[in-house]
mmCIF file of the N, C-alpha and C atoms, coordinates in Angstrom:
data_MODEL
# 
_entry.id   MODEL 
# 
loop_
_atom_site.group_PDB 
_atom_site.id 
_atom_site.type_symbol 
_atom_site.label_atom_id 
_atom_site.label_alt_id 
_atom_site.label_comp_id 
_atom_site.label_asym_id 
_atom_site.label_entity_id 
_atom_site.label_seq_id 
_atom_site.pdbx_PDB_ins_code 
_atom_site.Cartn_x 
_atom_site.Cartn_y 
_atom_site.Cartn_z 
_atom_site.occupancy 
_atom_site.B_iso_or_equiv 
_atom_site.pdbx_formal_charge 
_atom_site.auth_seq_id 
_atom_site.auth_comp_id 
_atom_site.auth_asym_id 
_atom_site.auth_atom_id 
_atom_site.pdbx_PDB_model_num 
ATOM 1   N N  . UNK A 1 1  ? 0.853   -1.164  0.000   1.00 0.00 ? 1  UNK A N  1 
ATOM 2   C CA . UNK A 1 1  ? 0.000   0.000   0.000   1.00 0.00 ? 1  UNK A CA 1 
ATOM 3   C C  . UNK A 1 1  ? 0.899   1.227   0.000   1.00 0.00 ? 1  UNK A C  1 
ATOM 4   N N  . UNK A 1 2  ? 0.852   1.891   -0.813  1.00 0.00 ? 2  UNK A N  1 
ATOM 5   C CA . UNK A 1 2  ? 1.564   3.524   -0.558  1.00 0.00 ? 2  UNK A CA 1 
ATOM 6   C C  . UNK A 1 2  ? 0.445   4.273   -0.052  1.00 0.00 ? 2  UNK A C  1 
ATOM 7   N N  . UNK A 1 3  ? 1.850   5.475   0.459   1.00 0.00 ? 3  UNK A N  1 
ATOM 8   C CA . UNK A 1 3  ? 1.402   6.292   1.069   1.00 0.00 ? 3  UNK A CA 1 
ATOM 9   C C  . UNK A 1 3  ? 0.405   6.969   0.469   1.00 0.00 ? 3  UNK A C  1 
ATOM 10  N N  . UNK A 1 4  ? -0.619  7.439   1.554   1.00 0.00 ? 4  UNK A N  1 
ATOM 11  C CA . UNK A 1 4  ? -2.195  8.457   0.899   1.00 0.00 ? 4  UNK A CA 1 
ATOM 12  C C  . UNK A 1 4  ? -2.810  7.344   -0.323  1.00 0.00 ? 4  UNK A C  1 
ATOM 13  N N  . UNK A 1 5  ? -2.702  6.081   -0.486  1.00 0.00 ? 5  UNK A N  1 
ATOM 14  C CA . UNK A 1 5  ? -3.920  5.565   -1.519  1.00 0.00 ? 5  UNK A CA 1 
ATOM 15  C C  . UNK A 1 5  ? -4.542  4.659   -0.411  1.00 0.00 ? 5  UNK A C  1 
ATOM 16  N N  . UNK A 1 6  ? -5.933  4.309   -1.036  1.00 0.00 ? 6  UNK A N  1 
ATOM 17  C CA . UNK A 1 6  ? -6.695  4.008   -0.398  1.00 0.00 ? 6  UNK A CA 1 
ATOM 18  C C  . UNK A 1 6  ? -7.150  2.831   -0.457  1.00 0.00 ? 6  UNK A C  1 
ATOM 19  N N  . UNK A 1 7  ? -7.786  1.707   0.347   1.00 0.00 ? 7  UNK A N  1 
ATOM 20  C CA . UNK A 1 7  ? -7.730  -0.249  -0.198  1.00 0.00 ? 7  UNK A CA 1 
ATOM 21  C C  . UNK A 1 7  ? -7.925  -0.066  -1.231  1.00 0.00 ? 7  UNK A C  1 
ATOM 22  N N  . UNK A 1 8  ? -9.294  0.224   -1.957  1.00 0.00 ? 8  UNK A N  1 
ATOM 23  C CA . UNK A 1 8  ? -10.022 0.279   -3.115  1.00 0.00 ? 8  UNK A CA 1 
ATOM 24  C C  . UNK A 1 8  ? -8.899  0.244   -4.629  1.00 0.00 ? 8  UNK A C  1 
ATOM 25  N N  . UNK A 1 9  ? -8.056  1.660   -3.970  1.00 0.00 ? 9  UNK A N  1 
ATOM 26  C CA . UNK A 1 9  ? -6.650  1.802   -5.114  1.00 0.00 ? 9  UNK A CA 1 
ATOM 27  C C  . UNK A 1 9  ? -5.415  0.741   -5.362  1.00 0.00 ? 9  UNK A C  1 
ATOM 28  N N  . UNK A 1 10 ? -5.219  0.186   -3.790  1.00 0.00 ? 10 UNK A N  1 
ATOM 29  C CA . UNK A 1 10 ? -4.466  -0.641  -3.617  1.00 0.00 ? 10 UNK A CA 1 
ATOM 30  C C  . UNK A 1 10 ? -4.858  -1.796  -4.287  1.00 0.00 ? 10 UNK A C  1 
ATOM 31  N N  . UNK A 1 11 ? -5.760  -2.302  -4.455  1.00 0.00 ? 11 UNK A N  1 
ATOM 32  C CA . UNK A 1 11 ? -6.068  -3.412  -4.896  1.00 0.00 ? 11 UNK A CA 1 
ATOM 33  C C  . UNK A 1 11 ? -6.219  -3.546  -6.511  1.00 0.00 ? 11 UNK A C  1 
ATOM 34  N N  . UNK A 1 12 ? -6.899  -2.393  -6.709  1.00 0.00 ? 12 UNK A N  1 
ATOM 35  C CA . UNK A 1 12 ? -7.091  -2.048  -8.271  1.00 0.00 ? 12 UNK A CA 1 
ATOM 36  C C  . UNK A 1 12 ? -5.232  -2.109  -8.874  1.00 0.00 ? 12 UNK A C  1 
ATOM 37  N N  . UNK A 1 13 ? -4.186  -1.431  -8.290  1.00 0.00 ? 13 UNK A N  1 
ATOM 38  C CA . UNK A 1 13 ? -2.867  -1.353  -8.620  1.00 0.00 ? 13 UNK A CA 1 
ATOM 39  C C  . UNK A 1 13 ? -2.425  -3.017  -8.434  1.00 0.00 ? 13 UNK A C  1 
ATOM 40  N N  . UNK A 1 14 ? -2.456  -2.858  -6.972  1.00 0.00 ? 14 UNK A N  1 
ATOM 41  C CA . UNK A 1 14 ? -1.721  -4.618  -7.168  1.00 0.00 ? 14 UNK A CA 1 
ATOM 42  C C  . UNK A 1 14 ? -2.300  -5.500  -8.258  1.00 0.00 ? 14 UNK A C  1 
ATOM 43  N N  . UNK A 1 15 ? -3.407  -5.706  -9.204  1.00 0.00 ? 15 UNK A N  1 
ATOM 44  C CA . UNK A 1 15 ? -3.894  -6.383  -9.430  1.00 0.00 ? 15 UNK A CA 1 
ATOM 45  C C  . UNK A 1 15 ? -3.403  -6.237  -10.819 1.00 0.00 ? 15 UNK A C  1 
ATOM 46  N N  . UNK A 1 16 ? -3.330  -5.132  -11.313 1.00 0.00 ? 16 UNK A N  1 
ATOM 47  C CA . UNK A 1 16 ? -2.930  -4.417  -12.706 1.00 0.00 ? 16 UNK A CA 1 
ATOM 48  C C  . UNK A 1 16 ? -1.250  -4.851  -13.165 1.00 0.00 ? 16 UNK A C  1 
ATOM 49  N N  . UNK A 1 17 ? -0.713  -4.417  -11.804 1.00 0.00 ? 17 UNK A N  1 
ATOM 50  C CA . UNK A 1 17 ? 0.581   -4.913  -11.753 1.00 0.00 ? 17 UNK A CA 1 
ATOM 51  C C  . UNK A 1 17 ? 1.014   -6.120  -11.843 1.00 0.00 ? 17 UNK A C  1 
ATOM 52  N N  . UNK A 1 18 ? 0.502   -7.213  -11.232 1.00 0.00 ? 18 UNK A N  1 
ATOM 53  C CA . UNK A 1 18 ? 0.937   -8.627  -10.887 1.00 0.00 ? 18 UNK A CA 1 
ATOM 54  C C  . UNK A 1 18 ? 0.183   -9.467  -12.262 1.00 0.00 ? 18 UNK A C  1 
ATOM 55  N N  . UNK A 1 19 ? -0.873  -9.176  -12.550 1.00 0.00 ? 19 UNK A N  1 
ATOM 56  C CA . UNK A 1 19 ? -1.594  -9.665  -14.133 1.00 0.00 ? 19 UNK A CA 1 
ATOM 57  C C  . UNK A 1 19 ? -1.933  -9.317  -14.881 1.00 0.00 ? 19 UNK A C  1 
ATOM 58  N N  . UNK A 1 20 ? -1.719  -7.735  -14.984 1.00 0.00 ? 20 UNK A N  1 
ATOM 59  C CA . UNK A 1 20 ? -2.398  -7.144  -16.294 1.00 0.00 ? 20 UNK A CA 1 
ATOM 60  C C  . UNK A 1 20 ? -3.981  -6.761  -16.517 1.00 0.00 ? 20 UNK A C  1 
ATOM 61  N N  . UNK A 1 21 ? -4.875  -7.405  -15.571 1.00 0.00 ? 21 UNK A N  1 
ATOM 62  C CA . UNK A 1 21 ? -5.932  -7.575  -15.701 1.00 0.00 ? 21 UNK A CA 1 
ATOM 63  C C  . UNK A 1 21 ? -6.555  -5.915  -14.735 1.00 0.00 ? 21 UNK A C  1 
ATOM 64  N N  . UNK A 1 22 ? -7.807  -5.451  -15.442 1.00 0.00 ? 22 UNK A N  1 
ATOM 65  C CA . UNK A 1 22 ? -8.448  -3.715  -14.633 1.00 0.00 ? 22 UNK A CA 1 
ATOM 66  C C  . UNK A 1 22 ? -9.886  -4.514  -13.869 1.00 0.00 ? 22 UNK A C  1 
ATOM 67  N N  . UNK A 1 23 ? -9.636  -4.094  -12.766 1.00 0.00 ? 23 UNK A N  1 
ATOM 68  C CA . UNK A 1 23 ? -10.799 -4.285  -12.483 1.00 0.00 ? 23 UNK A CA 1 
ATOM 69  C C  . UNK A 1 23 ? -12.419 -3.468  -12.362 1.00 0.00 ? 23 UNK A C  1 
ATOM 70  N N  . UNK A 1 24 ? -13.225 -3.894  -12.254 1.00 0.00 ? 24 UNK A N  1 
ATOM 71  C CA . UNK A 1 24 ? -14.474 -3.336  -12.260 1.00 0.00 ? 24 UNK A CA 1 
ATOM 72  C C  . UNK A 1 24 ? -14.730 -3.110  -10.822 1.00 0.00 ? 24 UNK A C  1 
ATOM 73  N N  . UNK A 1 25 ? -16.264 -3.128  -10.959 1.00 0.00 ? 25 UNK A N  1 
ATOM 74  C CA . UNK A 1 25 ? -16.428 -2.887  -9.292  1.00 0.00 ? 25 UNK A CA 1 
ATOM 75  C C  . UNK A 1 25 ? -16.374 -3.964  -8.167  1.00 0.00 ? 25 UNK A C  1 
ATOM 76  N N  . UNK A 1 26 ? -16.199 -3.470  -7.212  1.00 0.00 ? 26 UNK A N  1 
ATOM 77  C CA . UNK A 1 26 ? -15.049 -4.087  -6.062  1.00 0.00 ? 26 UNK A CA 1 
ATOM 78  C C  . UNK A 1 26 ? -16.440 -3.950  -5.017  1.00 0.00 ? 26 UNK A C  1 
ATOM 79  N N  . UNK A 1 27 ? -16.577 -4.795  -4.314  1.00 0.00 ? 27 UNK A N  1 
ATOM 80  C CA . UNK A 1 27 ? -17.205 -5.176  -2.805  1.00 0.00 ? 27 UNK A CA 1 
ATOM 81  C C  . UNK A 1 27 ? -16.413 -5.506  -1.632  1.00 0.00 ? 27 UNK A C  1 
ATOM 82  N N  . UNK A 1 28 ? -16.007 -5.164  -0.609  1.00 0.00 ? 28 UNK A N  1 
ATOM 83  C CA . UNK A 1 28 ? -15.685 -5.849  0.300   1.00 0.00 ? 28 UNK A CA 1 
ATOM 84  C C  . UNK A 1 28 ? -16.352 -7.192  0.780   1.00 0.00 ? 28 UNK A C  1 
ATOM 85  N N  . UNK A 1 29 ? -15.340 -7.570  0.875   1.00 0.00 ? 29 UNK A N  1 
ATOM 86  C CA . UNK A 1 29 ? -15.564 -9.502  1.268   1.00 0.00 ? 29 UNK A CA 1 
ATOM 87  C C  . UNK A 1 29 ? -15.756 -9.526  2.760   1.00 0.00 ? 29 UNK A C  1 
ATOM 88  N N  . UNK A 1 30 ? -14.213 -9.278  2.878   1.00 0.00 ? 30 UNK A N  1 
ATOM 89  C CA . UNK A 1 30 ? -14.137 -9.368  4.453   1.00 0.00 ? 30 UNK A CA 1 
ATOM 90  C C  . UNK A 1 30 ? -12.835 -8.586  4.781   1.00 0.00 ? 30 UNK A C  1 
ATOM 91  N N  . UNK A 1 31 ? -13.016 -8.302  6.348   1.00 0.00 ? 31 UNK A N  1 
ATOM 92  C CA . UNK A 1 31 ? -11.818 -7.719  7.240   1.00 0.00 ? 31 UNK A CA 1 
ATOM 93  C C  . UNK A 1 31 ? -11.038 -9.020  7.849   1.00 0.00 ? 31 UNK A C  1 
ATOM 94  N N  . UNK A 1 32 ? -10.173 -8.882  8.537   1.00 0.00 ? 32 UNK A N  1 
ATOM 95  C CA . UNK A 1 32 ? -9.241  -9.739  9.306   1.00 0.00 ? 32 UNK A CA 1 
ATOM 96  C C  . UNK A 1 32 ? -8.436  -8.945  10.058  1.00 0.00 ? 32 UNK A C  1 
ATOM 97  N N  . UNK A 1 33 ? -8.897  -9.175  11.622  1.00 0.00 ? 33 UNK A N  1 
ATOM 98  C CA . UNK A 1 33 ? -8.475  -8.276  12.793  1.00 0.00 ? 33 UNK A CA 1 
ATOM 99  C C  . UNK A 1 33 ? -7.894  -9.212  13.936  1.00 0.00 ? 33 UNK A C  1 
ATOM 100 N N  . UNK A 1 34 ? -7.598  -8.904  14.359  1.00 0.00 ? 34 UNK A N  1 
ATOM 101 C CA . UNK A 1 34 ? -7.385  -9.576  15.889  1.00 0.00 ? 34 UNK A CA 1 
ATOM 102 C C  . UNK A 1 34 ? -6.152  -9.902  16.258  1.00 0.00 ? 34 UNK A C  1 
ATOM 103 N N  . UNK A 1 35 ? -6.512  -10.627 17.288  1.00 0.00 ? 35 UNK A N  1 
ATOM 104 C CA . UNK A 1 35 ? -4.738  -11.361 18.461  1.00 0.00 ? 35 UNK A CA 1 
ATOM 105 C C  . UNK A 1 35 ? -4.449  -12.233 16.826  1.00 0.00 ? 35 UNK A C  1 
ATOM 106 N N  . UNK A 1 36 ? -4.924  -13.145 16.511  1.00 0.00 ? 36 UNK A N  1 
ATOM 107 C CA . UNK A 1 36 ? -4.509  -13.993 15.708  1.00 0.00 ? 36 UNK A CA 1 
ATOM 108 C C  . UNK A 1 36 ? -3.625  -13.466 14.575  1.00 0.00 ? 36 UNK A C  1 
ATOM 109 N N  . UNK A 1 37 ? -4.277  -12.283 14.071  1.00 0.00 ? 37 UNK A N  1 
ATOM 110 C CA . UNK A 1 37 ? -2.981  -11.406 13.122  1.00 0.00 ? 37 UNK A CA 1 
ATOM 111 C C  . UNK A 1 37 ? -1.783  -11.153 13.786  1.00 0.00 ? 37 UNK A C  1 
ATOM 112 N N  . UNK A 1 38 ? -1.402  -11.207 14.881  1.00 0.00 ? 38 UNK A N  1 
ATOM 113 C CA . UNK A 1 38 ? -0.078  -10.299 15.694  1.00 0.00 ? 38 UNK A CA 1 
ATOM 114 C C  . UNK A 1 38 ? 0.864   -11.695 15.319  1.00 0.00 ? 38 UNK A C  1 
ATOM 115 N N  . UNK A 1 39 ? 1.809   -11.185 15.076  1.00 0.00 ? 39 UNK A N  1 
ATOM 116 C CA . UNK A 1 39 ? 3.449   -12.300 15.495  1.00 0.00 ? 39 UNK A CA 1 
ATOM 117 C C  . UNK A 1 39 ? 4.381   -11.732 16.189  1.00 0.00 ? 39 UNK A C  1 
ATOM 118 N N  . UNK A 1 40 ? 4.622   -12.906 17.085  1.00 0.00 ? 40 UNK A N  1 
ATOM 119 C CA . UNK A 1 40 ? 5.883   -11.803 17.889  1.00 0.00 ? 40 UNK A CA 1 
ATOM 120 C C  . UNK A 1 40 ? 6.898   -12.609 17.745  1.00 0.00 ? 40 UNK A C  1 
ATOM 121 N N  . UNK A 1 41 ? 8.040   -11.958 17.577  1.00 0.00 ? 41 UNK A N  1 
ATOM 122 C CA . UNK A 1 41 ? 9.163   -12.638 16.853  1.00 0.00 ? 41 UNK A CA 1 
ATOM 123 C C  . UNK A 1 41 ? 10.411  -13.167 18.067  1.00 0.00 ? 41 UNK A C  1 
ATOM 124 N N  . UNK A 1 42 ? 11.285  -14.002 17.817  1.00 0.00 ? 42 UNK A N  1 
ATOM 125 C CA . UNK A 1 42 ? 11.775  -14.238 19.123  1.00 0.00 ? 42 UNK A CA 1 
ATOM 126 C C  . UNK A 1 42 ? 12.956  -12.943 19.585  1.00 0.00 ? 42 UNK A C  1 
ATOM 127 N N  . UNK A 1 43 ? 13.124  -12.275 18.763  1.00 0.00 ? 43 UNK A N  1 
ATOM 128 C CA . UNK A 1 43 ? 14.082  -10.945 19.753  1.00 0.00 ? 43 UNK A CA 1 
ATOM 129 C C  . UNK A 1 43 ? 13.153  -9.536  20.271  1.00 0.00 ? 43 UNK A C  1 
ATOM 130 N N  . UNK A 1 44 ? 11.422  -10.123 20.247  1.00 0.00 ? 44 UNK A N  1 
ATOM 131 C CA . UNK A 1 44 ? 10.524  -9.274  21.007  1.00 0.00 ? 44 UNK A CA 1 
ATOM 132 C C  . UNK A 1 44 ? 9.843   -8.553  20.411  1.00 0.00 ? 44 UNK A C  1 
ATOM 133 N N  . UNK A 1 45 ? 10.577  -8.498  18.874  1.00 0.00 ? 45 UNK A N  1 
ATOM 134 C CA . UNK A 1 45 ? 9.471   -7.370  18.340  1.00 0.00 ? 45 UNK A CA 1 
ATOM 135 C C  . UNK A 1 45 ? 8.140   -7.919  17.565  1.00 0.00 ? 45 UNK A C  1 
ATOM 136 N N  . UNK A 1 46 ? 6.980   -6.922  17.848  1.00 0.00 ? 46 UNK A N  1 
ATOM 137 C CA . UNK A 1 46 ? 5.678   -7.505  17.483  1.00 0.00 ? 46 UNK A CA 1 
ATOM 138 C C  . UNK A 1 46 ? 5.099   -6.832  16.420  1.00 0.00 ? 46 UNK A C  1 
ATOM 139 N N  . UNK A 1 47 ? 4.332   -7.441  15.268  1.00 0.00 ? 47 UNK A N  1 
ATOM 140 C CA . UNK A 1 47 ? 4.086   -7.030  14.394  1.00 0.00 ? 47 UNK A CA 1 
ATOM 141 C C  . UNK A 1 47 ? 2.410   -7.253  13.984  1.00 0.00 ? 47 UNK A C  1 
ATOM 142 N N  . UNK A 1 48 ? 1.746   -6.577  13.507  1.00 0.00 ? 48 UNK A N  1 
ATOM 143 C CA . UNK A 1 48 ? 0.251   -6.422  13.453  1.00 0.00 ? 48 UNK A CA 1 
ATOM 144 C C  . UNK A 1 48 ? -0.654  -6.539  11.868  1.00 0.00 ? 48 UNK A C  1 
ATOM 145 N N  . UNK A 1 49 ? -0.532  -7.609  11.564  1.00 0.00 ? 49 UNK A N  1 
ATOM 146 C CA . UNK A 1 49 ? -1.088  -7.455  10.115  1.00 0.00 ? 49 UNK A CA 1 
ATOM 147 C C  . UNK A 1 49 ? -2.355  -8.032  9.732   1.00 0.00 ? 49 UNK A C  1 
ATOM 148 N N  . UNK A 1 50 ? -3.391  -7.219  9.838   1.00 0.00 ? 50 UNK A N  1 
ATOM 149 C CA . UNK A 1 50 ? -4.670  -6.767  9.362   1.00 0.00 ? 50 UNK A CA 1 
ATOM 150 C C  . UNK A 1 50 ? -4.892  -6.724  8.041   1.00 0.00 ? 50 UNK A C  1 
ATOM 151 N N  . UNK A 1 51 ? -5.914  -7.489  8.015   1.00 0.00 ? 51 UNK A N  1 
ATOM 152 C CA . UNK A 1 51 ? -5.978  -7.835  6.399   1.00 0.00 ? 51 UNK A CA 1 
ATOM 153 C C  . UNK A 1 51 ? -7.824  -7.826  5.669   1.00 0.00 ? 51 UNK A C  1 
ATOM 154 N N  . UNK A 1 52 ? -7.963  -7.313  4.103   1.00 0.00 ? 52 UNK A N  1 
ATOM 155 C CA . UNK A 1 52 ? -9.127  -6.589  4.189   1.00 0.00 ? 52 UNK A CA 1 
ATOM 156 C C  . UNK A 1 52 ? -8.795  -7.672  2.596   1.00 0.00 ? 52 UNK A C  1 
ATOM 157 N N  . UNK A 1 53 ? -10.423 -7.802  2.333   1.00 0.00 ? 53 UNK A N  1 
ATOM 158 C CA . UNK A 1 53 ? -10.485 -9.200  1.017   1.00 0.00 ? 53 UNK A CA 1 
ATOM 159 C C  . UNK A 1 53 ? -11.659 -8.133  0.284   1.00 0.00 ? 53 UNK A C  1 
ATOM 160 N N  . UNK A 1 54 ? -11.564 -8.176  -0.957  1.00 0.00 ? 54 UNK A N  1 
ATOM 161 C CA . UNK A 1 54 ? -12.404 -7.526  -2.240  1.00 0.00 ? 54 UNK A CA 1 
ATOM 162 C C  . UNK A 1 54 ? -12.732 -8.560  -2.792  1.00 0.00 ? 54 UNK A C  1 
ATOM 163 N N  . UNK A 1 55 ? -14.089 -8.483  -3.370  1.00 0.00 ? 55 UNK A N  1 
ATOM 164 C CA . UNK A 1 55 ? -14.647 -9.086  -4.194  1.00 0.00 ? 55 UNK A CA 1 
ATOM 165 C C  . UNK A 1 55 ? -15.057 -8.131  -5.549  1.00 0.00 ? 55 UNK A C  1 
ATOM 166 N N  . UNK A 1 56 ? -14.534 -8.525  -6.888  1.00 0.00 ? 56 UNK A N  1 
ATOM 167 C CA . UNK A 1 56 ? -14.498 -7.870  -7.883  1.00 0.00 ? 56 UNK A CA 1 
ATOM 168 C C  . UNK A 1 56 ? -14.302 -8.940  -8.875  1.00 0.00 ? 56 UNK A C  1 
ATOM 169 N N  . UNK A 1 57 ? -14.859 -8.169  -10.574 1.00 0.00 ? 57 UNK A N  1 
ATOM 170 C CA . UNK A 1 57 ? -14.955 -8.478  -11.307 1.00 0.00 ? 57 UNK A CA 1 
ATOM 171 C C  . UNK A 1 57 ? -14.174 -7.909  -12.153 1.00 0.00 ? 57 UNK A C  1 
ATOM 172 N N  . UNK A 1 58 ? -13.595 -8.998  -13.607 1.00 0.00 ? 58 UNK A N  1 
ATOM 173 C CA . UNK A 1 58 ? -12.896 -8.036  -14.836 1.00 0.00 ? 58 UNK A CA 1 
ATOM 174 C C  . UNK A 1 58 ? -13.684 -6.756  -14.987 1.00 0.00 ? 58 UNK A C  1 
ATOM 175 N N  . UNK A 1 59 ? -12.910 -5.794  -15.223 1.00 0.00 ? 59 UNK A N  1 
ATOM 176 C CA . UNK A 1 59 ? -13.571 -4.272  -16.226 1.00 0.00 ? 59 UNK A CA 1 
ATOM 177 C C  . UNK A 1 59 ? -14.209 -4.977  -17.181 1.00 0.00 ? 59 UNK A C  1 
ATOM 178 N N  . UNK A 1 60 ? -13.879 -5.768  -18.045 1.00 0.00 ? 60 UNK A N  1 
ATOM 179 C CA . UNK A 1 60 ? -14.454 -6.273  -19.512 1.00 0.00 ? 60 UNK A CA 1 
ATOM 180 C C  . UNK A 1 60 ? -15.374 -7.536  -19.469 1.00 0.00 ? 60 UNK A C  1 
ATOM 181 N N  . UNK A 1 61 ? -15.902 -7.826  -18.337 1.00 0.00 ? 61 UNK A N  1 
ATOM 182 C CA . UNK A 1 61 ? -17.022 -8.758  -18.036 1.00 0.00 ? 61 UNK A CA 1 
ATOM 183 C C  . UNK A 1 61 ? -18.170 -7.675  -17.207 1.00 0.00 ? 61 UNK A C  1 
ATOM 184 N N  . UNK A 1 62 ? -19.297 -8.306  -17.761 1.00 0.00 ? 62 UNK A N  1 
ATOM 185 C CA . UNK A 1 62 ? -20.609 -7.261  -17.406 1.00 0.00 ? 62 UNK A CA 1 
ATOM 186 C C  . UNK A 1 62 ? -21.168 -8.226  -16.202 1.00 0.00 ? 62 UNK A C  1 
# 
């Protein structure tokens, strides 16, 4: 994710980037929050990764 874009953008970019493919319109699927996202690593430091799922279609499918 860069700085100042927003999921919606993020996803539309990663997606463009990694296959070539544009997407259409986008729904949220789901979030992913909690203790279960955290890892803590063995020299203490802890890390928090929260994770958000789109549901979307090709631009060129109706």
């Amino acid at each position: 994710m860069e700085l100042g874009e927003t999921f919606e953008e993020t996803v539309r970019r990663e997606t463009k980037e990694e296959s070539g493919l544009l997407l259409g319109k986008l729904e949220l699927f789901q979030l992913y929050s909690g203790r279960d996202r955290m890892i803590e690593y063995p020299s203490g430091d802890v890390c928090f990764g929260p994770g958000i799922s789109f549901e979307g279609l090709r631009k060129d499918i109706k």
